[in-house]
C-alpha positions in Angstrom: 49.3 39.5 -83.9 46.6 42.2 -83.4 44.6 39.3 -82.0 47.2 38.1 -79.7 47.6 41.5 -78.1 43.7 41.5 -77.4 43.6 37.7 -76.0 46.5 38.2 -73.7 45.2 40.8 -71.7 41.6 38.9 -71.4 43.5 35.7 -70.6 45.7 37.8 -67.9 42.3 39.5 -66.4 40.6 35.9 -66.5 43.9 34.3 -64.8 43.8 37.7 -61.9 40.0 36.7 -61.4 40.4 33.2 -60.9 43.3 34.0 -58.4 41.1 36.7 -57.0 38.5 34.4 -56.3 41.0 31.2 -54.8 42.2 34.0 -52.5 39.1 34.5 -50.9 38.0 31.2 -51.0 41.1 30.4 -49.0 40.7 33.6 -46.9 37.3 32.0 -45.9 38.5 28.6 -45.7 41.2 29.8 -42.9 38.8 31.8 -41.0 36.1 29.3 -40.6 39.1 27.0 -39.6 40.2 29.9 -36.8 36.4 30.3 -35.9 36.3 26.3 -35.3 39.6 26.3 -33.1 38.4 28.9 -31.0 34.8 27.2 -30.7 36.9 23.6 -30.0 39.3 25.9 -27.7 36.1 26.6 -25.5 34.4 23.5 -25.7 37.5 22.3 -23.9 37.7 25.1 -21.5 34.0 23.8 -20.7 35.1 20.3 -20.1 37.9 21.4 -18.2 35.3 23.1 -15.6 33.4 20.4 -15.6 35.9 18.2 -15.3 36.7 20.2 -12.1 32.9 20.1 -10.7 32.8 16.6 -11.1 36.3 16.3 -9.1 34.6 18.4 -6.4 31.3 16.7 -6.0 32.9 13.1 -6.0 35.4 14.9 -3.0 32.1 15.5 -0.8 30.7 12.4 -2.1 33.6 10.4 -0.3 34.0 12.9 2.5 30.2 12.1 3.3 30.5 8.5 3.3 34.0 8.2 5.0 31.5 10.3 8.3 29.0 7.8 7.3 31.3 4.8 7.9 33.0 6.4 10.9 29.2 7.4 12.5 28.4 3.7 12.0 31.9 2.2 13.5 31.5 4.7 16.5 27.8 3.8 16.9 28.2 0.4 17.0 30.9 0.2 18.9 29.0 2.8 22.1 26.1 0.5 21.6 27.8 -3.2 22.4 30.1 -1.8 25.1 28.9 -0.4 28.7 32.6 0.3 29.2 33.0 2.4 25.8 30.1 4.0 26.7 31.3 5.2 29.8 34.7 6.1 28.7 33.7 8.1 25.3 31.6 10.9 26.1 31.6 13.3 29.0 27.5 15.2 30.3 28.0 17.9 27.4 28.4 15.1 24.8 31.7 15.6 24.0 34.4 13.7 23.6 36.7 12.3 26.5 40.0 12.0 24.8 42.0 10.9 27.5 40.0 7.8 28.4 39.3 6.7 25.1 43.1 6.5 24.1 42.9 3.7 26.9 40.4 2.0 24.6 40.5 0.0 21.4 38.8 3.6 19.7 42.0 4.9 19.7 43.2 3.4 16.7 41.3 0.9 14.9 40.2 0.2 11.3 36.8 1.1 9.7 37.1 -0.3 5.9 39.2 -2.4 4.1 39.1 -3.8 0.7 42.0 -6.4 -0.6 40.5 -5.7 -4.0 41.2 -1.8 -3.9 44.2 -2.6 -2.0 43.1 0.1 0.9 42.3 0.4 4.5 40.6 3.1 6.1 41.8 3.8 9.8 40.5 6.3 12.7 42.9 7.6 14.9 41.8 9.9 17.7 43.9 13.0 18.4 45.2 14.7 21.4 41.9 17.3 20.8 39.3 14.7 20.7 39.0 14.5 16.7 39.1 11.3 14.9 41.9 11.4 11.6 40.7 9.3 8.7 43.7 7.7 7.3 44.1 6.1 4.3 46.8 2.7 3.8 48.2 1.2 0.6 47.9 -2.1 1.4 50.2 -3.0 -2.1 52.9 -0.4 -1.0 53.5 -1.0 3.3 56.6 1.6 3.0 54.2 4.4 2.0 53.4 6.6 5.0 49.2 6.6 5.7 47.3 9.5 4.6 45.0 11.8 6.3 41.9 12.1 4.5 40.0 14.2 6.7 39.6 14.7 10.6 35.5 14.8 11.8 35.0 16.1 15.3 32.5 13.3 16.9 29.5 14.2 19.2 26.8 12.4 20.8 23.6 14.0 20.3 20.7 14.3 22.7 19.0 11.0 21.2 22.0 9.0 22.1 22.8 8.4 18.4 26.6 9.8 17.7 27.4 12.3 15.0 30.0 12.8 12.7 30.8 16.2 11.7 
């Protein structure tokens, strides 16, 4: 007996000590798991912001080519046509609304792809700007989309610009 009431503390203190130590094991365990959401919590804020930049940059990307397409389309057209040429610009190179809604410049397509299943329009305005419009070609119902309105120019060289 006397050696029963000696081993049963020793076992109890060995049992608290073993618990002890699976306490802070599991302490440690659950803060290394909170320190890995938070680092996973701002890795995705990161990606989210990037994310956003890479929205933006492809926005200016297309804004930049939609002028480029629209400068090429006007150009073209000014080039081949005396008449156009008469009609779209007045001496401050700026331009003449009213008698380009009398030409084909006042509504006409730019791009089109059946594979995309878009068209890209111009559409002058009553103020002279040109709207970019986008069409569903799959969906005909669906109302066009302004994509952005440029103000048009022609420069000094003769060479139209898109702004």
């Amino acid at each position: 007996m006397r050696y029963a009431l000696v081993l049963i503390p020793t076992l109890l203190l060995a049992a608290c000590s073993d618990v002890s130590q699976g306490v802070q094991e599991a302490t440690t365990s659950v803060q290394q798991a909170i320190d890995t959401g938070k680092q996973a919590v701002e890795v995705g804020k990161q990606a989210v912001e990037t994310g956003k930049q890479v929205v933006e940059k492809g926005k200016e990307i297309a804004d930049s080519e939609l002028a480029k397409q629209l400068q090429s389309f006007l150009q073209q057209k000014y080039e081949s046509s005396a008449a156009l040429r008469a009609a779209m610009f007045s001496g401050d190179g700026k331009l003449v609304a009213a008698e380009l809604k009398k030409t084909e410049l006042a509504d006409f397509s730019f791009y089109k792809s059946d594979l995309l299943g878009l068209e890209f329009k111009g559409k002058l305005t009553a103020d002279g700007t040109f709207q970019v419009l986008r069409y569903d070609l799959a969906n005909t119902q669906i109302a066009p989309t302004v994509v952005k309105e440029f103000n048009v120019l022609l420069g000094k060289d003769g060479q139209i610009q898109v702004q």
